[in-house]
N, C-alpha and C positions, 0 to 999 in steps of 0.2 A: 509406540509411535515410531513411526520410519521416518530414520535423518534425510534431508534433502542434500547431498554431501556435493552436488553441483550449484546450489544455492547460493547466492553472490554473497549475503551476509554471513552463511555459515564458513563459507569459504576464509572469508578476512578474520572469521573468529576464532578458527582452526590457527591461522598461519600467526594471528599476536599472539593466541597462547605458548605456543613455539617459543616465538620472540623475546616474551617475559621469563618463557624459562632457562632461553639461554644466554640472557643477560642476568638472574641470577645466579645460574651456576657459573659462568663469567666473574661476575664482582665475589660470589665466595673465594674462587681459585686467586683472584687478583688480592684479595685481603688476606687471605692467608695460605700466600705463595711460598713460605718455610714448607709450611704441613702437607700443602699440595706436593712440594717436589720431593720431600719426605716419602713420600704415600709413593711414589714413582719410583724412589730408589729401593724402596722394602720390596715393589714390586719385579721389578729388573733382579733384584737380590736375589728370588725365589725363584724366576726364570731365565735365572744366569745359566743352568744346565743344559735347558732348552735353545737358549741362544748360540753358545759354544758349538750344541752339537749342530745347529742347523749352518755357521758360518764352515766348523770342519765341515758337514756333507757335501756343501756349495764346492768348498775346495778339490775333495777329492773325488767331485762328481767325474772332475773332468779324467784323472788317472782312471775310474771304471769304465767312463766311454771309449778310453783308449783301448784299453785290453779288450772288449767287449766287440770293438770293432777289428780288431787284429787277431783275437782267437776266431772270429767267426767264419776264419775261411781254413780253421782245420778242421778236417774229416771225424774226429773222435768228439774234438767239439760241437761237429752239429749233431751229433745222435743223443748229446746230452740234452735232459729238459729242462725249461725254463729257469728252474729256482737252483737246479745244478750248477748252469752256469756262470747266475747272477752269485753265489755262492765261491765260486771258486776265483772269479774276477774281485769280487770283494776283496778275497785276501792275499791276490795279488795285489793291491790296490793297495793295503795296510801294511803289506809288506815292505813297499816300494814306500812309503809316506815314514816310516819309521827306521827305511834305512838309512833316507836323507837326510833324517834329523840328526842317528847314530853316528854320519858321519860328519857331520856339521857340529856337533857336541864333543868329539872324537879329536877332531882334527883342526877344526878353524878355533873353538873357543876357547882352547889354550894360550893356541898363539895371540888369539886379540888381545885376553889377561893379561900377558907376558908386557904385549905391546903398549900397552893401556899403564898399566906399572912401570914399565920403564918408564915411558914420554913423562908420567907425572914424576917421577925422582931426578931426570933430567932439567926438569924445565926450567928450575932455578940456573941447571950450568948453561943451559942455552939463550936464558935472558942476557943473563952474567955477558957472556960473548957478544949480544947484541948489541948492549950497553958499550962497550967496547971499540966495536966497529961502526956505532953512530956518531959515538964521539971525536973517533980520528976525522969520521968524514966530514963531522960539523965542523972542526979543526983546519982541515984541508980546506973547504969552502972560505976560510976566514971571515965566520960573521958576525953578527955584531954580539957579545958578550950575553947581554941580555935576551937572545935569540935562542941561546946557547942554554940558557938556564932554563927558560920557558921548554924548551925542547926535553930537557934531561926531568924537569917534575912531569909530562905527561908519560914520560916513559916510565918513571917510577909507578906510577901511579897503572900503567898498562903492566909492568910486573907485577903488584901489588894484587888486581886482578886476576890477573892467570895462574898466577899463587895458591888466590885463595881456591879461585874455580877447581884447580887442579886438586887441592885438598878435596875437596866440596866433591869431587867425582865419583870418586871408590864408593863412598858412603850411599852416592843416589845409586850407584849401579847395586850395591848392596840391596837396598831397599826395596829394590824393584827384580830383585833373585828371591827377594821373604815373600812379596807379594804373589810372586807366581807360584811360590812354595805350597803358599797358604789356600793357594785355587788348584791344589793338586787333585782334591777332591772332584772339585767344577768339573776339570777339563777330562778327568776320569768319565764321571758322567756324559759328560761331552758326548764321549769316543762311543759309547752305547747308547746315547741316540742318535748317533752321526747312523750307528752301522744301521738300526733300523727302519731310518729314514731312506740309506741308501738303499737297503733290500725292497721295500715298498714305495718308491719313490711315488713309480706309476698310481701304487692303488689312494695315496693321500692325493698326486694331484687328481686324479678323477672323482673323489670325496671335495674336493674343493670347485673343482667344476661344477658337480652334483647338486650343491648349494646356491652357486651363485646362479645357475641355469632357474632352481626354483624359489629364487626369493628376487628375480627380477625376467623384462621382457629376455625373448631368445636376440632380439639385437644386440640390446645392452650389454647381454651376458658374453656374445660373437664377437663385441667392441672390447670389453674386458678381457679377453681374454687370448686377442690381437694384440694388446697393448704389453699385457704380462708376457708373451712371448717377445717382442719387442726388444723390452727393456732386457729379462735375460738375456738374447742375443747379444746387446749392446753390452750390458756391466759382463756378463762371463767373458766373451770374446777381447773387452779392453782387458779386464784382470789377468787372464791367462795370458795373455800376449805382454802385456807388461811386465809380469814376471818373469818369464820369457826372455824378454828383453834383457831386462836387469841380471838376469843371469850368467847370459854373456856378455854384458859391458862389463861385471866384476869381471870375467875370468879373463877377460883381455886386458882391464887393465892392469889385473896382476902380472898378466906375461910379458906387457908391456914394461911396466914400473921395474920387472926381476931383472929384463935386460941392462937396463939405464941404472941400475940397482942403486934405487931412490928406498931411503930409510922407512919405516914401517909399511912397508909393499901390502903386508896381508891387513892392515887394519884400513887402511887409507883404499886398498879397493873394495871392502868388506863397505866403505861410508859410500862409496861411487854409486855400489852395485844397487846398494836400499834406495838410498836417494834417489834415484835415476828411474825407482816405480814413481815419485811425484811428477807427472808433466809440468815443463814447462820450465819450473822452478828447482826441479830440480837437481838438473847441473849443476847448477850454481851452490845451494845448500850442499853438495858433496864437495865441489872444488876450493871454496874458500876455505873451509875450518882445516883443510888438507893442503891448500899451501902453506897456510901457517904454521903447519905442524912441522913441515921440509923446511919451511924458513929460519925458523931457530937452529936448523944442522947444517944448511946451504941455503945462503940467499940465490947464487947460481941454479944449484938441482929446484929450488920452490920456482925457478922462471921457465925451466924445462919442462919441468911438471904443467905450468899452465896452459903452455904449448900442445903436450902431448893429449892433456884432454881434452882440448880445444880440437885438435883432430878427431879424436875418438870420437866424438860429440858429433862432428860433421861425417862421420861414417856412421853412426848410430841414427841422428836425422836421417839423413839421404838414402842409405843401404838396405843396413838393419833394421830399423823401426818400421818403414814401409813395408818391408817383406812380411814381418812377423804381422803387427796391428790392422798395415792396410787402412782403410777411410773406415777403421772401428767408432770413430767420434764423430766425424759429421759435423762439423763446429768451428769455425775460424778460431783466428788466435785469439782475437778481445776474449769470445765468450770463455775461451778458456781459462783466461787471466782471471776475467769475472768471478767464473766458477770455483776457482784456485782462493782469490780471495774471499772469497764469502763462506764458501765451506769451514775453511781454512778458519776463521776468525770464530765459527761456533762450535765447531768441533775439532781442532787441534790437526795433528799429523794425520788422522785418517781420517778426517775431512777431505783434507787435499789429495788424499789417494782415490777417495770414492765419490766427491764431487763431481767430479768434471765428468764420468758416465751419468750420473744423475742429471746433472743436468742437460746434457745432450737427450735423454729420455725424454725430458719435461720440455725441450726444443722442439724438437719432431712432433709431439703433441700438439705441444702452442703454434707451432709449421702449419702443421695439417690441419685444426680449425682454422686458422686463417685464410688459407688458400683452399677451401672448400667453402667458405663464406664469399672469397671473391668472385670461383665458380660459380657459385649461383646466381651471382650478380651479373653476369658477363664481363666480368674484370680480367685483366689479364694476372695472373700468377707470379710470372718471374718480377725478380726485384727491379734489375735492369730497369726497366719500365716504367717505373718510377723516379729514375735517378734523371 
């Protein structure tokens, strides 16, 4: 017997059985949400290989598109064929990705040890001094006794802290040199499906086309896949440029700091330069843990130091960032903020780094139905217009 699958009744029977089963599977997952996120992390576990190599590919896509576009106008390079090329840009490409680290590993991570060890052996003698020169100025102020005391237990109590923290440091950096030890394996695998993916890049995304062209209409499929170019342009173009970015605010404000020759230079621009990938925020998460670090040696150099990034920062805004990024995000500063914290709060530090492209993606989206729902209406588009 032939279902009537336009049929009003079958229709509604169709779409609650749907209903029932994924409020089922709903209250299983919400009942035994241990097991379920158990089941997620065994999963992730297995496709942690997969995952490394597909964030390396992402990375060093963009060093292959360089070479790829810069050898293409040598003469011996174009008589080479396709898989030649792709071939030898490759390993230009891992050449260039494992120098940066040799020199990075080589040359900066001694010095931050070094840095990072001292400041903690120090911090006892630079509270020590703090303690010191609050006291004379509480002293100087001449205030009331009981001022005086209350001031000297929160101080103790902020040594006490940065005591222990300072302890408490070596041990988490520890920790997290075992952990990456222990994924020595992963990121091996990684690197041999990075190179894969990157040799074939073309023929997986046409495999992926391939699919979604035949398991939906050719709109759907032309809209999908507008959109996935989209978003690439938006997260590669912010990622690359942010990095970018952050590359040369470290290296300036190393050059900067060596001038003015403000105490741990290489670590204090080494915190600038990372921090300075999170929009927005931050500046700020680089410059305060780094005045306080100049503060304990000079309360003078720690007011210098605010100054000087405070510049940097307005030439990184105004200069730098536009040149490099450009209107990469599309986004006022609320939703920025928004994006920052929302990310931020489910997914930690790289939340805040890949939020704020996600979300700009999921703008433009929610943008674009909007104002093509108003279009049809004979609405006007721009906000303005409303206001």
């Amino acid at each position: 017997m032939k279902i009537n699958w336009n049929d009003k009744y079958t229709t509604v029977s169709v779409y609650s059985f749907i209903v029932v089963c994924c409020s089922i599977i709903f209250y299983l997952i919400a009942s035994q949400l241990n097991v379920f996120t158990g089941k997620i992390s065994e999963i992730i576990g297995i496709l942690q290989p997969f995952i490394i190599g597909f964030v390396i590919a992402y990375i060093l896509n963009f060093i292959l598109m360089f070479y790829e576009e810069k050898l293409s106008n040598i003469e011996n390079f174009e008589s080479m064929s396709k898989k030649t090329k792709r071939n030898l840009c490759l390993i230009f490409t891992y050449i260039t990705a494992f120098l940066i680290i040799y020199l990075f590993m080589n040359f900066v991570v001694p010095q931050l040890i070094d840095s990072v060890v001292g400041l903690a052996n120090n911090i006892p003698t630079y509270l020590n001094n703090l303690t010191v020169l609050l006291d004379e100025v509480m002293k100087n102020l001449d205030l009331d006794p009981k001022y005086l005391t209350l001031a000297n237990e929160k101080l103790n109590e902020v040594v006490n802290f940065t005591i222990q923290f300072a302890t408490d440091l070596l041990p988490i950096l520890g920790n997290w040199v075992v952990t990456i030890a222990s994924s020595v394996w992963n990121i091996v695998l990684g690197l041999i499906v990075s190179s894969y993916l990157l040799i074939d890049k073309e023929r997986f995304y046409a495999i992926g086309k391939k699919m979604v062209y035949a398991i939906s209409s050719k709109r759907v499929a032309n809209r999908v896949f507008e959109l996935v170019y989209r978003s690439n342009y938006t997260f590669g173009r912010f990622l690359s440029g942010k990095i970018i970015d952050s590359v040369i605010i470290g290296i300036l404000t190393f050059v900067v700091l060596s001038i003015f020759k403000m105490p741990y230079t290489l670590l204090i621009s080494v915190i600038i330069g990372i921090t300075n990938i999170i929009p927005f925020f931050g500046p700020f998460f680089g410059a305060i843990p780094s005045a306080i670090i100049i503060l304990f040696v000079s309360p003078i150099k720690a007011v210098w130091f605010l100054v000087i990034i405070l510049i940097i920062q307005q030439i990184d805004g105004n200069i730098i960032g536009p040149k490099i990024l450009g209107d990469s995000i599309g986004i006022s500063a609320f939703w920025i903020l928004f994006a920052l914290l929302v990310a931020g709060k489910f997914f930690g530090i790289v939340g805040m780094v890949i939020g704020v492209p996600i979300f700009a993606i999921i703008y433009s989206i929610i943008k674009e139905i909007v104002e093509g729902k108003l279009r049809r209406k004979g609405l006007p588009e721009d906000t303005e217009e409303y206001m």
